[in-house]
Residue, then its C-alpha position, 0 to 999 in steps of 0.5 A: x412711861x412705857x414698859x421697858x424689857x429688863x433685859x433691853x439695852x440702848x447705846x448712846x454716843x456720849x458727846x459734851x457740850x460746855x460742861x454738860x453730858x449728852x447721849x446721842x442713840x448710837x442707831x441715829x449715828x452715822x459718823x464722828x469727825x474732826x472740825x473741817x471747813x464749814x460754807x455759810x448758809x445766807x438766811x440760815x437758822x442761828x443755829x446752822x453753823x453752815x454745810x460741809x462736804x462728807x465724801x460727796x454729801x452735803x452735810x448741814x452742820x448745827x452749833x449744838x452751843x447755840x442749839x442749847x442756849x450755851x454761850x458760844x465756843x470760841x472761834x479757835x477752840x476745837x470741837x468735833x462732829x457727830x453725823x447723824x442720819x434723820x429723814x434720808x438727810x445727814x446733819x453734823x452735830x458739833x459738840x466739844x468732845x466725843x466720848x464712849x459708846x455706852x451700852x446702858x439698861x434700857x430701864x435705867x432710863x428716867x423721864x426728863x426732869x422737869x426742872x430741867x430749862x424749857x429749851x433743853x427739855x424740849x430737846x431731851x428725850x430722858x435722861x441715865x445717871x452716870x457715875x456722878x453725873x447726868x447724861x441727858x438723852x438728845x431727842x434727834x428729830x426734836x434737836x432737827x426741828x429748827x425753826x426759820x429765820x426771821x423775814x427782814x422786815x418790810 
């Protein structure tokens, strides 16, 4: 683990997905919004929920549930997304909630448990104890690497 400025702080986005606590690096972030409609994408990834329009921008949006292995929200249950901004391109995170900005010591950091399942962990770039509980810390360029869908077989 690197060494770690004392004095460092990181700021992370507090999201939940299903009962779960997750930071999101508020530097990655570019906006929080309500549920709005969402266009299909044929062929997509599972977990590309489809595209949204943010003022003129296509926006593609990722089922954090389905990015996370969680069984999915209901059709009529709310949720809220995260914009984030990674290569020059904008993403919406849809998580339930959206919580606080948190100001955290960077060296209240911990590595990623590795008990911790394979599909999360590999999506977890560490984690920060809570009060009595676990904020695990998304990784946005591993949370963006979705793989492609499967070719129909010929």
């Amino acid at each position: 683990m690197p060494v770690v400025d004392e004095d460092a702080v990181v700021g992370l986005v507090s999201v939940r997905v299903g009962a779960a606590t997750f930071g999101v690096p508020v530097l990655k972030v570019q906006d929080v919004i309500a549920a709005v409609r969402i266009d299909l994408v044929p062929r997509a990834p599972v977990e590309v929920a489809g595209s949204l329009n943010l003022r003129g921008r296509i926006v593609t949006a990722i089922d954090m549930t389905r990015r996370l292995c969680m069984p999915p929200r209901s059709p009529d249950q709310p949720h809220m997304s995260v914009i984030v901004e990674h290569g020059g391109e904008l993403y919406a995170l849809q998580v339930d909630d959206v919580g606080d900005v948190l100001w955290l010591p960077a060296s209240s950091r911990e590595p990623t448990p590795i008990t911790l399942s394979p599909e999360w962990r590999q999506l977890c770039d560490g984690l920060h104890r809570l009060d009595g509980e676990l904020m695990l810390v998304l990784s946005i360029p591993d949370v963006l690497a979705l793989s492609p869908p499967l070719s129909a077989a010929a």
